[in-house]
Structure formats: C-alpha cells, structure tokens
DOLUM-995248 format. One record per residue: x, y, z of N, C-alpha, C in turn. Coordinates in steps of 0.1 Angstrom, whole numbers, plus 2048, in hexadecimal, padded with zeros to 3 digits. Layout:
N
XYZXYZXYZ/...
% end
This chain:
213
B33691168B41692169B4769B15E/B526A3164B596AB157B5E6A314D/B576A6141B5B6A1132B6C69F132/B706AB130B806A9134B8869E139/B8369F149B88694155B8468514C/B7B684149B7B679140B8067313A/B7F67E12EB9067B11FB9C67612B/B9C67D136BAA67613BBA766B144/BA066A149B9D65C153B9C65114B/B9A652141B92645139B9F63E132/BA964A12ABB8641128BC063C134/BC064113EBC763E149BC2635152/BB862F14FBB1626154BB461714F/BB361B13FBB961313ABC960C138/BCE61813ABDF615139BDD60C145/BDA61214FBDE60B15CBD75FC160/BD05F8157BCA5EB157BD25E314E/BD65E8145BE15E1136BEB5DE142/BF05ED147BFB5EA152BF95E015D/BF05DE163BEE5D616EBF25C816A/BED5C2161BEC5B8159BFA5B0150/BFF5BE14CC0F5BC146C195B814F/C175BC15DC1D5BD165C195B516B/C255A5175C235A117CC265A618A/C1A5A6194C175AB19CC1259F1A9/C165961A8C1458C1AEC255881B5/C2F58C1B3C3D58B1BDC435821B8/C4F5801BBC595741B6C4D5671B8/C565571B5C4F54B1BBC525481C9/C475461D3C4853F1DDC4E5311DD/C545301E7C595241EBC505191ED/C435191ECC365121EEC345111DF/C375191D4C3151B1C8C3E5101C0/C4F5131C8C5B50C1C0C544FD1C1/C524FA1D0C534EB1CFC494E51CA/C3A4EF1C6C304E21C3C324DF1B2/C3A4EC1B0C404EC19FC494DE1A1/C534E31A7C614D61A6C564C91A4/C4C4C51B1C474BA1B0C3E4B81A5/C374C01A3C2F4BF192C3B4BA184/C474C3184C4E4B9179C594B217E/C574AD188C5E49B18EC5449518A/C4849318AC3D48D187C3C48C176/C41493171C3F49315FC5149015D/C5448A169C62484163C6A48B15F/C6F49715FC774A0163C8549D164/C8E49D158CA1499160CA34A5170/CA5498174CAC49D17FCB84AE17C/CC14AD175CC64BA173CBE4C416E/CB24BE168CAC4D1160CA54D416E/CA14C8174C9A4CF182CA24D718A/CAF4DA18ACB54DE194CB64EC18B/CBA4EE17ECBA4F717CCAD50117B/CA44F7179C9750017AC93502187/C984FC195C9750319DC9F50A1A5/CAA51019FCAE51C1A1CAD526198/CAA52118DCA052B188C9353818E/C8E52A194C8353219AC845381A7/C8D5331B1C955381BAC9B5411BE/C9E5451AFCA85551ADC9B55E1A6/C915591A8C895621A0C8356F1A7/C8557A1A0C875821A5C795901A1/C7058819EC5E58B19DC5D594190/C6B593185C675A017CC6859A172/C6159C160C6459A156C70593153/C6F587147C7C584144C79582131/C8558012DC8357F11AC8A57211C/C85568117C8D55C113C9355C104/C9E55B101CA655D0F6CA754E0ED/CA754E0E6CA45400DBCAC5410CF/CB15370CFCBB5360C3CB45240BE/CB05260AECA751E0A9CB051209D/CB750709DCB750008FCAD4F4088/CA54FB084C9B4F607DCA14E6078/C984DD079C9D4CE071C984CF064/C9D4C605EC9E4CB04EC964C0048/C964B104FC8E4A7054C8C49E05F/C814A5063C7B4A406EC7849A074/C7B48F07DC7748507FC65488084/C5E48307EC50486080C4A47F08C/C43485096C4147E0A2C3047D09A/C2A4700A3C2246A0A4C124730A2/C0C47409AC03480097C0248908A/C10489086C12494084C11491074/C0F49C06CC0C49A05AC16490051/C1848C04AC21483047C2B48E040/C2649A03AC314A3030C334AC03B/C2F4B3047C364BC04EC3E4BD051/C424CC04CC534CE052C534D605E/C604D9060C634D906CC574E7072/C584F2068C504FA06BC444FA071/C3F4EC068C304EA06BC324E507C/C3A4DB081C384D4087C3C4E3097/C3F4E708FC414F609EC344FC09B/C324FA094C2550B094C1A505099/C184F309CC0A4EC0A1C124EE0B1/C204EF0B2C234ED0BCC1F4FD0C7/C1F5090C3C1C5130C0C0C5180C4/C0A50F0BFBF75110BFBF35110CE/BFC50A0D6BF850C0E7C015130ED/C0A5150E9C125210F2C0E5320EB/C095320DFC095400DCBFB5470E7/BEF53F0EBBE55420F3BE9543100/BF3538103BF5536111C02541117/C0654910CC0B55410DC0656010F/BFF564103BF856F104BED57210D/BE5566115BDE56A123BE156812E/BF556A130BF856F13AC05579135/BFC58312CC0958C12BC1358D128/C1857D11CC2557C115C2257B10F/C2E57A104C2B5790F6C3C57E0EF/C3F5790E2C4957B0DBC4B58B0D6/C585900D9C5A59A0D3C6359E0C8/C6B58F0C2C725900B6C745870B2/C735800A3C785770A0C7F57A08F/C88571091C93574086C9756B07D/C9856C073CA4560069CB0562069/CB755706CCC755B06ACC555F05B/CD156705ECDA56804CCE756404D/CEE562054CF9559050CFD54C05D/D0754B05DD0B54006AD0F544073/D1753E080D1C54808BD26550088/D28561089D2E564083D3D56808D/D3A56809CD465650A8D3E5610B3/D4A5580B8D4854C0C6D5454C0CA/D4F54C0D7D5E5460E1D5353D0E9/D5F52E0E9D615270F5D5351A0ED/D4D51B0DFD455150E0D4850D0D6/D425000D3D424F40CBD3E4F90B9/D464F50B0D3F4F50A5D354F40A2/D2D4EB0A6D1F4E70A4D154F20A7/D1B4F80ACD1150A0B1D0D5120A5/D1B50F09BD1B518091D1051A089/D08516089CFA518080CEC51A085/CE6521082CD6522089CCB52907F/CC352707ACB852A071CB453707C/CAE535088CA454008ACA8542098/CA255109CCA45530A9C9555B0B1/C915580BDC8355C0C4C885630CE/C815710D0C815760E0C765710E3/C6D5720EFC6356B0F4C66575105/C59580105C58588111C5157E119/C5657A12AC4B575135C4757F13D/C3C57F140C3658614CC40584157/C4457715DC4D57216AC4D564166/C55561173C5655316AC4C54D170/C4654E17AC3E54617DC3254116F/C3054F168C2954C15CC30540152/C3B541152C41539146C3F52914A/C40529156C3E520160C32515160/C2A52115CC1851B15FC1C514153/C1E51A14AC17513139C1E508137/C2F50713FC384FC13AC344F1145/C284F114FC234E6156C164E514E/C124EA147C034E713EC034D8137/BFB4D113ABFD4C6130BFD4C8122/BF54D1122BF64D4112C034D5108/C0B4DC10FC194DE111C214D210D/C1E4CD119C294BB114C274B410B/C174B3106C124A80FCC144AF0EF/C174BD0ECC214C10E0C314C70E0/C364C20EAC434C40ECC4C4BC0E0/C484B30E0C4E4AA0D4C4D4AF0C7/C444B60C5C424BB0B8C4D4C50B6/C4F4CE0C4C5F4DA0C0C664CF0BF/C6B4C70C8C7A4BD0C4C784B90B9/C6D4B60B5C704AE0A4C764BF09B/C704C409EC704D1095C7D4D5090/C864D209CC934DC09BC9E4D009F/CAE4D2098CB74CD09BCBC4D00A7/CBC4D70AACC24DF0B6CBC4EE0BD/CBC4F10C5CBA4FD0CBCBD5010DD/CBC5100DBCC450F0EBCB951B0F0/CB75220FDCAF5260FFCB452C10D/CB9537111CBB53D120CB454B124/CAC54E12DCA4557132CB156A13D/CAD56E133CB457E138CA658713E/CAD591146CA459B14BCAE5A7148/CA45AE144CAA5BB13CCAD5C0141/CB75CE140CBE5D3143CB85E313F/CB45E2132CB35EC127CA75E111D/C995ED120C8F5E810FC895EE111/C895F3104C83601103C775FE0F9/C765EF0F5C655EC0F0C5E5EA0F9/C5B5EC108C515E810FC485F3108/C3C5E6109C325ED107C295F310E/C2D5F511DC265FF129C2C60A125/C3C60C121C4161811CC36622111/C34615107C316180F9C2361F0FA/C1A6150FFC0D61D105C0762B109/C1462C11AC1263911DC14642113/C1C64110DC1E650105C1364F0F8/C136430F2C086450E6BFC64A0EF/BF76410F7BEA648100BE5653103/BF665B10ABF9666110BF6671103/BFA66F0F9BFD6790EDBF06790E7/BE666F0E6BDE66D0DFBD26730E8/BD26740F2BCC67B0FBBC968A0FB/BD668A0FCBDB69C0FABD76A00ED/BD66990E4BD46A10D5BC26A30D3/BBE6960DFBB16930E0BAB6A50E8/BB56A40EEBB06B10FABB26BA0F6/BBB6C00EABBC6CA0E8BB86CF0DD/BAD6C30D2BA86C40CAB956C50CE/B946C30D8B846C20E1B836CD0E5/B8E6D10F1B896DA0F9B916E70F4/B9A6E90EEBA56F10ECB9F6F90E1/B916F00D7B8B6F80CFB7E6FC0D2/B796F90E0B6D6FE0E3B7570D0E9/B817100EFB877190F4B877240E9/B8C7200E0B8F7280D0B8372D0CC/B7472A0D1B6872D0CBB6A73A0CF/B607420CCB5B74E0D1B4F74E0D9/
% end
C-alpha cells in the first residue's frame, strides 16, 4: 500500500473511532428503556417527585450530550456515615465517594471538564433565598446522553456510597444543560491537532524526498 495513503488512513482511522465512541450513537431512550429505569428506582425507593422529574427527564431526551452543572457547599463537619475514618473531612468523604463514579464515567465517554473554587459569595441573584449565598466549589461533568448518566446512577455501587456525598457537603444543587456553544469538544480538538500533525508529518516525509535530487 502507498506509504503516503497510510500516514493518512491510520490518523483518520483513529479520529473516527475516538469519534464513534464520544459520540452517542445509540438514539434518545426508548420507552421500553424509560419504564424499566422508572421501575429499577421504585424498587431502591425512589420519592415519588424525583421520579417524575426524572422521567421527563428522560422523555424529553433528545439522544445528544449534556453537562451537568454543580454548585458544591462543602460541610465543615461532617456528620460521618458508618465506615468511614473517624478524622475525614468532608473532602475525604467525596473523593472515596468519587472512586466509583470517576471509572464509571470515563468508560462511557464522560468525564468532568471544570472544576473551580469559589473566591467570594453570591455576587447577584434574583428571586432566590439567602441560604444560596455561599458555595465552596463548582463541577461541570460532560455525559455521553443521559441514558449513560442513567446506567451509573442505577449501579449499586452508586447507592452504597451516596451517603458519603451527603455527608460531605451542606448543601448543593445540580441541573443538566445542552449546549448551545463549546468550543472544548474534544472531537473539535482532535481533528485539527491530528489533522496538523499529519500534514507536518507529510510534508516533512514526502515533501523532502521531493526536494532530493
């Protein structure tokens, strides 16, 4: 096979498998897929209201990427759930919490794309309660679809460290957006490093066997 055709088949081969993979390609959730979810967390006891919102959640789902937005107030003392070190703080008690969702993200193509310290308090609000006014930390968190976010928050593994976030934090709030505008995708990011890296590849191979005599 031409040497050339190569250098380019072999990045492009690869983008498009990074791509395949980044990209959910499996369609909104079925209605066969909503109810055996609904019935999976009625069975782990589920309030009645988060079920409704989580099933129009999944109802309106509309088969593309979403970022869940996180706004974090760390507890300062932690009521310690049952397991857990006798001096851990709240930190500790998220990062064991962490230890199953960082895996159960990243092998379906999510994963966090910013996390932040406040530096001051709320600095404007309408329409909301004082109690908002403060927050230590804030997470973006990219899903494949939701059906992904879906799988991991029916994982057992999932529930039997859930208590560890609630101990962790006084408060926190958490609502899922689909973008509009993001210009960190990393299928963006790829093609062109690929693309460039390629070309410098090609024109430094063949461009100087050309230049020989």
């Amino acid at each position: 096979m031409n040497k050339r055709l190569v250098l380019w088949l072999a990045p492009t081969f690869a983008y498009l498998l990074f791509a395949a993979w980044y990209t959910n390609l499996s369609g909104p959730l079925s209605t066969q897929e909503i109810d055996t979810l609904i019935t999976l967390m009625e069975e782990r006891g589920t309030e009645e209201s988060r079920l409704e919102s989580l099933r129009k959640f999944m109802e309106e789902d509309t088969g593309k990427q979403f970022f869940m937005i996180n706004a974090l107030d760390k507890a300062e003392n932690p009521n310690l759930p049952k397991g857990a070190a006798v001096n851990a703080t709240s930190d500790d008690l998220m990062n064991h919490y962490m230890e199953h969702m960082y895996p159960a993200l990243f092998s379906r193509a999510s994963h966090p794309i910013y996390f932040g310290t406040a530096v001051a308090d709320v600095m404007d609000s309408v329409g909301l309660n004082s109690d908002i006014d403060h927050w230590d930390q804030a997470a973006v968190f990219r899903y494949r679809s939701r059906r992904d976010m879906l799988e991991i928050a029916i994982n057992p593994a999932f529930s039997e460290r859930h208590e560890y976030k609630l101990a962790a934090l006084d408060k926190t709030l958490a609502y899922p957006t689909e973008a509009a505008l993001n210009l960190g995708d990393p299928r963006f990011f790829l093609f062109f490093v690929l693309g460039f890296a390629t070309a410098l590849l090609d024109i430094f191979i063949f461009g100087h066997r050309k230049a020989q005599p």
